[in-house]
C-alpha positions in Angstrom: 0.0 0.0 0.0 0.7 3.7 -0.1 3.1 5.1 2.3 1.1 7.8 3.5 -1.8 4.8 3.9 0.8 3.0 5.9 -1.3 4.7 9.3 -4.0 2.5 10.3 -6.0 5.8 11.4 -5.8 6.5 7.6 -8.1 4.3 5.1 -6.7 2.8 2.4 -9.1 5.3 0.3 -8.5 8.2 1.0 -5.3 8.4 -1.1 -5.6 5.3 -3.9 -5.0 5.2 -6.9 -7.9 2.9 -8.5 -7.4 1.1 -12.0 -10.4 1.2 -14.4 -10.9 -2.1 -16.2 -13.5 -2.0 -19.0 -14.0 -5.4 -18.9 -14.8 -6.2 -22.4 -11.6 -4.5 -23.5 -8.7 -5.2 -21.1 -7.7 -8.9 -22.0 -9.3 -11.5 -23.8 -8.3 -15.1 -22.1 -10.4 -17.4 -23.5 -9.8 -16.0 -27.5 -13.7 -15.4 -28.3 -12.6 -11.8 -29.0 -14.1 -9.9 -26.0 -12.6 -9.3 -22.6 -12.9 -11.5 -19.6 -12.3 -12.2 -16.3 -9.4 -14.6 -17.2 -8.0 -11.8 -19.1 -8.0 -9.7 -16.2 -6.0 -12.5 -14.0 -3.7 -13.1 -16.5 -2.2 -9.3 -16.1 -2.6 -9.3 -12.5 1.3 -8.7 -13.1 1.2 -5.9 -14.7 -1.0 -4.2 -12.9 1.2 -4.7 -9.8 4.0 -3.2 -12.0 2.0 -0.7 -12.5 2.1 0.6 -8.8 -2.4 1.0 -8.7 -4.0 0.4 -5.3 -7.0 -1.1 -6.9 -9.3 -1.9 -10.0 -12.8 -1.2 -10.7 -14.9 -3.2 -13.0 -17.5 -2.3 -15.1 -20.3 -4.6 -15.0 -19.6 -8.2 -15.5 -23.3 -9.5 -14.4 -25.7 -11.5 -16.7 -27.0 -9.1 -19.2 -28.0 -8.9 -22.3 -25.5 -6.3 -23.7 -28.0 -3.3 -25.2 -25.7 -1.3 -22.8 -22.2 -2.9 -22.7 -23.4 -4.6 -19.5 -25.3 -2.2 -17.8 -28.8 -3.3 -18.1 -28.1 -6.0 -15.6 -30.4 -9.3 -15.9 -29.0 -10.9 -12.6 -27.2 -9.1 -10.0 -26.0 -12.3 -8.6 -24.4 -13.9 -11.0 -21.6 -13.8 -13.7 -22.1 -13.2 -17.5 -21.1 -16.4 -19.4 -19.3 -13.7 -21.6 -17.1 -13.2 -18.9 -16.6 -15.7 -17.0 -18.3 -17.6 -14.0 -18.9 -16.8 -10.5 -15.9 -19.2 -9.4 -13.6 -17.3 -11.7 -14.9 -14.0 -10.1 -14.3 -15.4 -6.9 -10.9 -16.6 -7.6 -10.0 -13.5 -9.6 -10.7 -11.7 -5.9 -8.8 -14.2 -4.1 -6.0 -13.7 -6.7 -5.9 -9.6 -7.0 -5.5 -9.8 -3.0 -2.3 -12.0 -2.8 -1.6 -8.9 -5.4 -2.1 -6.2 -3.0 -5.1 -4.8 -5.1 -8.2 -4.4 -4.1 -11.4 -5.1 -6.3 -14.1 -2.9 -6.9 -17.2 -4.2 -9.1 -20.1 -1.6 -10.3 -23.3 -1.8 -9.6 -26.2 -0.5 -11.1 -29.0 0.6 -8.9 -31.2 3.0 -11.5 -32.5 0.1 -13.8 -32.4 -3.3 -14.7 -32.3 -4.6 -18.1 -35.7 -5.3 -19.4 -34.9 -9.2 -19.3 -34.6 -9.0 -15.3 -36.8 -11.5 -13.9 -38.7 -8.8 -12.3 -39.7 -6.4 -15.1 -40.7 -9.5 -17.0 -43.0 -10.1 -14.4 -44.1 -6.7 -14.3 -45.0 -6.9 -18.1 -47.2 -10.2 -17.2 -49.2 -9.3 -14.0 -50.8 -5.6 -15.6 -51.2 -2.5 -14.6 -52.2 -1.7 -10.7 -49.9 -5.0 -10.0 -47.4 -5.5 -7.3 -44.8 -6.4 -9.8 -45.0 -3.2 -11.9 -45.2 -1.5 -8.8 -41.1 -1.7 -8.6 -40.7 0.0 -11.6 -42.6 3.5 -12.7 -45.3 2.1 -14.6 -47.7 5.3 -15.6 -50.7 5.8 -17.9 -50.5 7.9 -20.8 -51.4 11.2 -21.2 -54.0 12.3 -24.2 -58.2 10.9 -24.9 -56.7 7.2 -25.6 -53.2 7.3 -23.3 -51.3 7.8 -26.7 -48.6 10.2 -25.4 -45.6 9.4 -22.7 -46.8 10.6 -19.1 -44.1 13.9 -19.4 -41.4 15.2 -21.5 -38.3 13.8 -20.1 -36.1 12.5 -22.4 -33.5 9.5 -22.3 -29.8 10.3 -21.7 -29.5 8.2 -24.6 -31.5 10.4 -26.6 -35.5 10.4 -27.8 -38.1 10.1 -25.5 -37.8 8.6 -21.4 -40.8 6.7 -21.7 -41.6 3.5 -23.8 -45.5 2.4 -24.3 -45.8 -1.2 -23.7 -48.1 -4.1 -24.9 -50.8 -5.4 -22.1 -51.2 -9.3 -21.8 -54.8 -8.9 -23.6 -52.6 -7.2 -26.9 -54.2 -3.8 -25.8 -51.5 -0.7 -26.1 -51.1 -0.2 -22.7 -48.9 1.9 -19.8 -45.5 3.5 -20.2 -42.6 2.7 -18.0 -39.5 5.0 -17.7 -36.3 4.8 -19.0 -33.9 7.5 -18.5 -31.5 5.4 -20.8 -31.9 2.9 -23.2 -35.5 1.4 -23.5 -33.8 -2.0 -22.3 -32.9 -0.3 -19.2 -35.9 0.2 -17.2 -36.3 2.7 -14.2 -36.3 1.1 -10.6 -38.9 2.4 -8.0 -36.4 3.6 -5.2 -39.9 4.5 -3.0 -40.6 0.9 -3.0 -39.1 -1.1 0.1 -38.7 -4.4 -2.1 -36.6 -2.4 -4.1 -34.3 -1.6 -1.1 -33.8 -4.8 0.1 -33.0 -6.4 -3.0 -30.1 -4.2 -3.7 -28.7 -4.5 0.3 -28.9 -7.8 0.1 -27.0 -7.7 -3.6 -24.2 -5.7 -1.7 -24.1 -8.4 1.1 -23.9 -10.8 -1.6 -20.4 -9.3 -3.0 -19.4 -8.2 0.3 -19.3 -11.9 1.5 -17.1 -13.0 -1.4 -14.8 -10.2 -0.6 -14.9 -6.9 -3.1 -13.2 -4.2 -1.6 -16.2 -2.2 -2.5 -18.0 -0.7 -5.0 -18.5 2.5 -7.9 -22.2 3.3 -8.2 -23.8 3.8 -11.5 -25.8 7.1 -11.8 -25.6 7.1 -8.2 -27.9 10.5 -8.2 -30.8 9.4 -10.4 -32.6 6.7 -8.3 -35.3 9.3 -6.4 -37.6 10.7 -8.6 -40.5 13.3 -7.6 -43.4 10.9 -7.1 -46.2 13.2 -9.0 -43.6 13.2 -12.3 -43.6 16.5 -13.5 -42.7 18.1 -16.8 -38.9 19.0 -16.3 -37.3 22.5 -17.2 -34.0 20.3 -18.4 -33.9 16.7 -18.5 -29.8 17.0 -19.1 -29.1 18.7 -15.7 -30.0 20.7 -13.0 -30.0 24.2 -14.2 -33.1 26.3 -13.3 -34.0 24.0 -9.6 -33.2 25.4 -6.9 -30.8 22.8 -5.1 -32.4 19.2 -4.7 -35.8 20.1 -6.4 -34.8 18.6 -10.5 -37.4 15.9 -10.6 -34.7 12.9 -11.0 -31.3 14.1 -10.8 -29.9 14.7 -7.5 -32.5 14.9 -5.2 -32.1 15.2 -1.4 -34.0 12.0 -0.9 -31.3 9.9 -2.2 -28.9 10.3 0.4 -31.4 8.4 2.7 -30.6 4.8 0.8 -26.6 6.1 1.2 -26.8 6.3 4.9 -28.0 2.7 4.9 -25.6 1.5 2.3 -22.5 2.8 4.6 -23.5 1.4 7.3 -24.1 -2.4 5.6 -20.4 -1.4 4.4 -19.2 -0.9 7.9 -20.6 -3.8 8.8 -17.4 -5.8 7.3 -13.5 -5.9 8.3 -11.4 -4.2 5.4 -12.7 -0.6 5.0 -15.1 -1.6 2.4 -15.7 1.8 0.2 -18.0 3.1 -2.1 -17.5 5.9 -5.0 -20.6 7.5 -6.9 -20.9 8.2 -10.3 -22.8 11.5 -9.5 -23.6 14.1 -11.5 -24.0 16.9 -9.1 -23.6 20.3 -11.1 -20.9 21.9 -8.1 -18.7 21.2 -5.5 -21.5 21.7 -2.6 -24.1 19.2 -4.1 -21.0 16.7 -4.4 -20.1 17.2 -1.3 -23.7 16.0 0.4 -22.8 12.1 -1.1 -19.4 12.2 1.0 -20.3 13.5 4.3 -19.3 10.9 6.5 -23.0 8.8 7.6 -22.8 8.9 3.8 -20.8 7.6 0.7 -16.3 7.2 1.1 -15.7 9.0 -2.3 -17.2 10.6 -5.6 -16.0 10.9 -9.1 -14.3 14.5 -9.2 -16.4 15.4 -12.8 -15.4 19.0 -12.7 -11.7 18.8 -13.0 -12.3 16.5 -15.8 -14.6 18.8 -17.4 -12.0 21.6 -17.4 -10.2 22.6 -20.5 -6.3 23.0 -20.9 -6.4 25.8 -18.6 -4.3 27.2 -15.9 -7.2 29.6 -13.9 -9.6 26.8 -14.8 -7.8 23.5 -13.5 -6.6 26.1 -10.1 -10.7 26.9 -9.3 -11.4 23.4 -9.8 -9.1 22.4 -7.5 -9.4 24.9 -5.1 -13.0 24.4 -4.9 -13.1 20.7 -4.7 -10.4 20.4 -1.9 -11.8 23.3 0.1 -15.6 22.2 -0.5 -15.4 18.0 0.0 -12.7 19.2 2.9 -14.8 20.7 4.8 -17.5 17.1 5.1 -14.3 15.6 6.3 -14.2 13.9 2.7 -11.1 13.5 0.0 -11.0 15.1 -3.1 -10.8 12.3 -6.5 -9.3 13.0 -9.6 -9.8 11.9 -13.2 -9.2 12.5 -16.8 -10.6 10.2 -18.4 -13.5 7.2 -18.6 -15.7 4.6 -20.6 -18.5 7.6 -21.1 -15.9 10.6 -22.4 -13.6 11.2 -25.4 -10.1 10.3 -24.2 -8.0 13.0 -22.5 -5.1 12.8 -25.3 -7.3 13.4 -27.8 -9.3 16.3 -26.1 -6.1 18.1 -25.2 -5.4 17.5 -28.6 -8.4 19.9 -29.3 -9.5 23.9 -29.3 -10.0 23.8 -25.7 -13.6 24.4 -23.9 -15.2 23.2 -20.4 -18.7 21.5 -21.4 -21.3 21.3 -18.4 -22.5 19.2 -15.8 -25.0 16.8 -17.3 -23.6 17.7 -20.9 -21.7 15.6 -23.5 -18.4 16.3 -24.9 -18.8 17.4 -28.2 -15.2 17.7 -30.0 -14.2 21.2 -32.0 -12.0 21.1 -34.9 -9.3 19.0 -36.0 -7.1 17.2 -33.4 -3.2 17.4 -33.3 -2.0 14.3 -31.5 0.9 15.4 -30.7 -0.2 18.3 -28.6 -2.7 16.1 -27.2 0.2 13.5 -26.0 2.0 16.5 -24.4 -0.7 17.7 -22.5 -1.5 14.2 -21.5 1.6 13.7 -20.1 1.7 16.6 -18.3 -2.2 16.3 -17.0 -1.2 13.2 -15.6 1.4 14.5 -13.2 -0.7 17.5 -12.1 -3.3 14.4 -11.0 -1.3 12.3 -9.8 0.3 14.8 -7.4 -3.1 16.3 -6.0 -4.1 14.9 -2.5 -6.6 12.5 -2.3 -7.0 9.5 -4.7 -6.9 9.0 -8.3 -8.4 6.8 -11.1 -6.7 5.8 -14.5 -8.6 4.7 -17.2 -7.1 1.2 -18.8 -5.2 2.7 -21.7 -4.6 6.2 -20.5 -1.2 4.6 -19.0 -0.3 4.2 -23.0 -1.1 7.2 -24.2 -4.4 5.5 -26.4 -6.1 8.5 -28.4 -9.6 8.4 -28.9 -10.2 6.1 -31.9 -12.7 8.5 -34.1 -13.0 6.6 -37.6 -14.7 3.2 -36.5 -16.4 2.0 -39.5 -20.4 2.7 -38.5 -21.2 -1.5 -39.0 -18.9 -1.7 -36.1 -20.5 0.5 -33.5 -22.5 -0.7 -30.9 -23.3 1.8 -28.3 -27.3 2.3 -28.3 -26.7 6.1 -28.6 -25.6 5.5 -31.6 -29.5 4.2 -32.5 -31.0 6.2 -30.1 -29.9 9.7 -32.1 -30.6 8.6 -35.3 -27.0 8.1 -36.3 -26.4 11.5 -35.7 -23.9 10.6 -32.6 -21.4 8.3 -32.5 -21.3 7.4 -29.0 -18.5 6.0 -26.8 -16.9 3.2 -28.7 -14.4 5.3 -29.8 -12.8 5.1 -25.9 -13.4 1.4 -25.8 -11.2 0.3 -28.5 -9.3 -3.1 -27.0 -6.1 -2.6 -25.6 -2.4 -3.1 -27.1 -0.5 -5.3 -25.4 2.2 -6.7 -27.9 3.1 -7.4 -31.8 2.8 -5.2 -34.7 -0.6 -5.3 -36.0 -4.1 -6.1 -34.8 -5.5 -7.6 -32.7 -2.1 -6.5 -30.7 -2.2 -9.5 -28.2 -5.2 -8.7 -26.8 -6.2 -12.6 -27.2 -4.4 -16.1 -27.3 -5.2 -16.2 -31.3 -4.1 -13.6 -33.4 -6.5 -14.6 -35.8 -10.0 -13.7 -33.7 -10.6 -9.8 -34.3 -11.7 -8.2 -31.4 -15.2 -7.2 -30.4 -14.2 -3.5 -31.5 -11.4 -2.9 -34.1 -7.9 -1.8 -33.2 -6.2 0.9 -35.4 -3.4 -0.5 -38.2 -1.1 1.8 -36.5 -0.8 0.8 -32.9 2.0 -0.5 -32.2 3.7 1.8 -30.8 1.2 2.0 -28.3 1.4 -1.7 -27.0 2.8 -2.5 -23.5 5.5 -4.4 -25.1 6.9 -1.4 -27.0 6.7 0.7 -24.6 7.7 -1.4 -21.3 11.2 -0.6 -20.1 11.5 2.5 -23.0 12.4 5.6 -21.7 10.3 8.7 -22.2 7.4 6.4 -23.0 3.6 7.0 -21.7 4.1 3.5 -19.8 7.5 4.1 -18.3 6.1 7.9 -17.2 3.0 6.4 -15.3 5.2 3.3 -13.6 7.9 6.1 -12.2 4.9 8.5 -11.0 3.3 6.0 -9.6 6.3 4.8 -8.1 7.1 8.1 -6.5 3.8 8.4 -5.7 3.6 5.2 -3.7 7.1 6.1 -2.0 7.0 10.2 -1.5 5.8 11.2 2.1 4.3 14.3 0.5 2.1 12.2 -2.0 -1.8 11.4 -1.0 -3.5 12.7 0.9 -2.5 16.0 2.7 -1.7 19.9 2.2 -1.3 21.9 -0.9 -0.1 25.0 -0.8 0.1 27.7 -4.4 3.2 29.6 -5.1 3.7 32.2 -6.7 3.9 31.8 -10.4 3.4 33.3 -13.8 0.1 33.6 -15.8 -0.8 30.1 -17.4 1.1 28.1 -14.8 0.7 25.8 -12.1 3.0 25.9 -9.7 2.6 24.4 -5.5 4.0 22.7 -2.7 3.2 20.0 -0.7 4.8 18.8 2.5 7.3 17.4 3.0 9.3 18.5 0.1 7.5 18.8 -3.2 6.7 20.5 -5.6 4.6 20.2 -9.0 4.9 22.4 -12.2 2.7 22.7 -14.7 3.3 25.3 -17.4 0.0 25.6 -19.6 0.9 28.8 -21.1 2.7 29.3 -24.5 6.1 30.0 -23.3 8.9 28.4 -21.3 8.7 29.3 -17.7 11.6 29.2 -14.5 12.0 26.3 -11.9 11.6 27.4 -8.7 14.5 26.7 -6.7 14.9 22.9 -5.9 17.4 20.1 -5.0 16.2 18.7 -7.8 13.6 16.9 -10.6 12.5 14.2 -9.3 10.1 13.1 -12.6 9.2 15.4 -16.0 6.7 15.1 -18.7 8.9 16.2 -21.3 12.7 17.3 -21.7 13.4 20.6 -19.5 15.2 23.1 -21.4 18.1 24.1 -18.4 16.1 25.1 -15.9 13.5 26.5 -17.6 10.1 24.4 -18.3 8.5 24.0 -21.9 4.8 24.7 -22.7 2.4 21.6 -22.0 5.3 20.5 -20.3 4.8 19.2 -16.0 7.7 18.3 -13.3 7.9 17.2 -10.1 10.3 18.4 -7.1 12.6 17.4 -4.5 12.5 20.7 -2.1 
């Protein structure tokens, strides 16, 4: 573990730095072409080369697939896909003797429409117990022919999907703030409760270190379902009041999920996907009766910007500090164009609750300095820290799939008029010079998603042991990271520095630079570099350029 985790007054979350495996692209073992959980034992290695604390899995439960696993058929139970329940088990037994803790998601908003529950629902009727999970509602017009309100699907198109009665009538509408496949959960309904503490129990017993919670701040909605200003985000309620994002009553099921969490030896965490639209509403999910951690969706959010990056950062240490809570920090995930590739970009800050929507041509090799450097400024802020699987090789967004290939419903759901998220899902490189890169035992099953021609260069076997590569800059911050008293969680104090730079301390005896500007900038005084993004030019540092030093 981390040295400044080395305490046992301090939990091992606080400060870690969690792997993100998307679990049909990290490592095919048994050669069908998609990711598994033998894939994911097999590099138990190299993720403890790595120098991460833990890994968190995307959904590896019976579904399925509309949603890439997260219209979950059985909560209990393994996809054949992936693997079975004895390999999960084993794969947690496994990461341990690692040092690397396992964190699975889970998906409390919905089910996927082949649960055994909603297909019950659709059999009993309207006014029956079994619909009575879900939000089941009569339509609105003479003959019921219009959804019940005007929210609309993440996904895109409408929120609401008319069903089929038993007698072949047209019949109720249920809600779906996704994918039709994906159908809303009644979080009022005390079945509904237990099913999902129990599910945690489950896991718990068979020893996951915890868990990430998908769309942790849509599961209360306002009972009477009213029209909404913005079904995208918050904007216009006043704090708690948007009828099914982030209301006040959801912190109620929290409470009682940390304490079932407390309830087992291991400091047992929890991190929310939740799209709270500031610092403040983040911070209710982390006060300490509630959640351990939340994503940190602002910093990711900023642009390539120096005043930017310093209010986000500023606001989210000061704001989460004050609940008692540590501040996480990301750059990239399965849901958002890669960093690299964004950097890469005209640079703009898009909205809580908004998509990413690129902006002109992307230069690669601007993107790949900026990555580099982004990842030192993250990996040197207190708290913890996640890495997307691929970041670590400097993977740019892959933005020419051929349209045949692409599988993510949004895709569908807008008509074809957006492409979705496979391009950040492409399966890793590991080795060899052309496709499919290792990512199997046969070279000659294509993976589930295509690889680029030209990605060699990007495979862990190129780049292991290279110097100045993406993989070799991650192992030695890491590294440091693990080792450095000053690393984790603790203080940060701002220097002085010039416009369009980053420049602070942390005790004992750091210090990070990040020059964002368009012009080489001066070191501090130091005793010297302990790790750089790029080559320093004497002592002065290069645009898009980040270093770390000994004070």
């Amino acid at each position: 573990m981390r040295n400044s985790s080395d305490s046992p007054a301090t939990p091992w979350w606080r400060d870690a730095v969690i792997y993100q495996i998307y679990i049909r692209s990290f490592a095919d073992g048994d050669g069908d072409g998609m990711g598994d959980i033998e894939g994911i034992r097999s590099r138990l290695p190299y993720l403890r080369e790595l120098g991460i604390d833990a890994i968190w899995i995307t959904p590896w439960y019976v579904s399925p697939q509309a949603d890439a696993g997260y219209d979950v058929a059985d909560f209990r139970d393994i996809d054949p896909r992936f693997g079975t329940l004895a390999e999960a088990e084993k794969l947690i037994t496994e990461a341990h003797e690692h040092d690397i803790r396992v964190i699975p998601d889970i998906v409390p908003n919905h089910t996927s429409d082949q649960h055994e529950w909603f297909r019950a629902a659709l059999a009993a009727g309207p006014a029956s117990a079994e619909r009575a999970r879900y939000v089941f509602r009569p339509g609105r017009g003479e003959h019921g022919e219009y959804p019940p309100n005007n929210w609309v699907s993440r996904f895109g198109g409408p929120a609401w999907t008319r069903v089929t009665e038993p007698d072949g009538t047209p019949g109720e509408w249920y809600l779906h703030l996704f994918a039709p496949e994906q159908p809303d959960l009644n979080w009022d309904h005390p079945e509904v409760r237990a099913e999902f503490e129990d599910i945690l129990r489950f896991w718990f017993d068979r020893g996951v270190d915890g868990f990430r919670i998908d769309v942790a701040h849509g599961l209360v909605k306002d009972a009477e379902l009213p029209d909404a200003i913005s079904s995208d985000n918050t904007r216009g309620y006043p704090d708690g009041q948007h009828p099914h994002w982030d209301r006040d009553e959801v912190h109620e099921i929290y409470r009682r999920w940390r304490a079932i969490a407390e309830e087992y030896p291991g400091e047992r965490k929890f991190v929310a996907e939740a799209g709270a639209d500031s610092p403040h509403r983040l911070a209710n999910y982390v006060r300490p009766e509630g959640l351990h951690t939340a994503f940190n969706f602002e910093f990711l959010r900023c642009g390539w910007d120096a005043r930017e990056l310093r209010e986000t950062i500023e606001s989210t240490t000061s704001t989460l500090g004050r609940v008692g809570a540590p501040s996480t920090w990301v750059l990239s995930n399965h849901d958002v164009m890669r960093h690299l590739s964004r950097y890469g970009r005209p640079q703009h800050k898009w909205e809580a609750g908004e998509n990413y929507r690129a902006e002109g041509p992307v230069d690669l090799k601007l993107g790949t300095r900026r990555a580099r450097a982004a990842a030192l400024l993250m990996l040197s802020l207190p708290g913890g820290a996640y890495v997307y699987q691929g970041e670590e090789l400097g993977l740019p967004e892959v933005e020419d799939i051929p349209d045949r290939f692409l599988q993510d419903p949004i895709w569908e759901r807008t008509g074809h008029t957006e492409r979705g998220r496979d391009g950040c899902r492409v399966p890793l490189p590991w080795s060899g010079s052309r496709p499919p890169f290792g990512f199997g035992p046969s070279e000659a099953v294509e993976p589930w998603l295509p690889q680029p021609d030209d990605w060699a260069e990007h495979t862990v076997e190129h780049q292991r042991g290279r110097p100045g590569s993406m993989l070799e800059l991650y192992r030695s911050a890491l590294g440091i990271r693990r080792e450095h008293p000053a690393l984790g969680e603790g203080d940060l104090v701002w220097n002085d520095s010039p416009e369009g730079v980053l420049s602070f301390s942390r005790t004992p005896g750091f210090g990070c630079v990040v020059n964002l500007s368009t012009e080489p900038c001066e070191l501090p005084e130091h005793e010297r570099v302990l790790l750089a993004s790029g080559e320093l030019d004497g002592s002065a540092l290069p645009p898009d350029t980040a270093v770390w030093l000994a004070l």
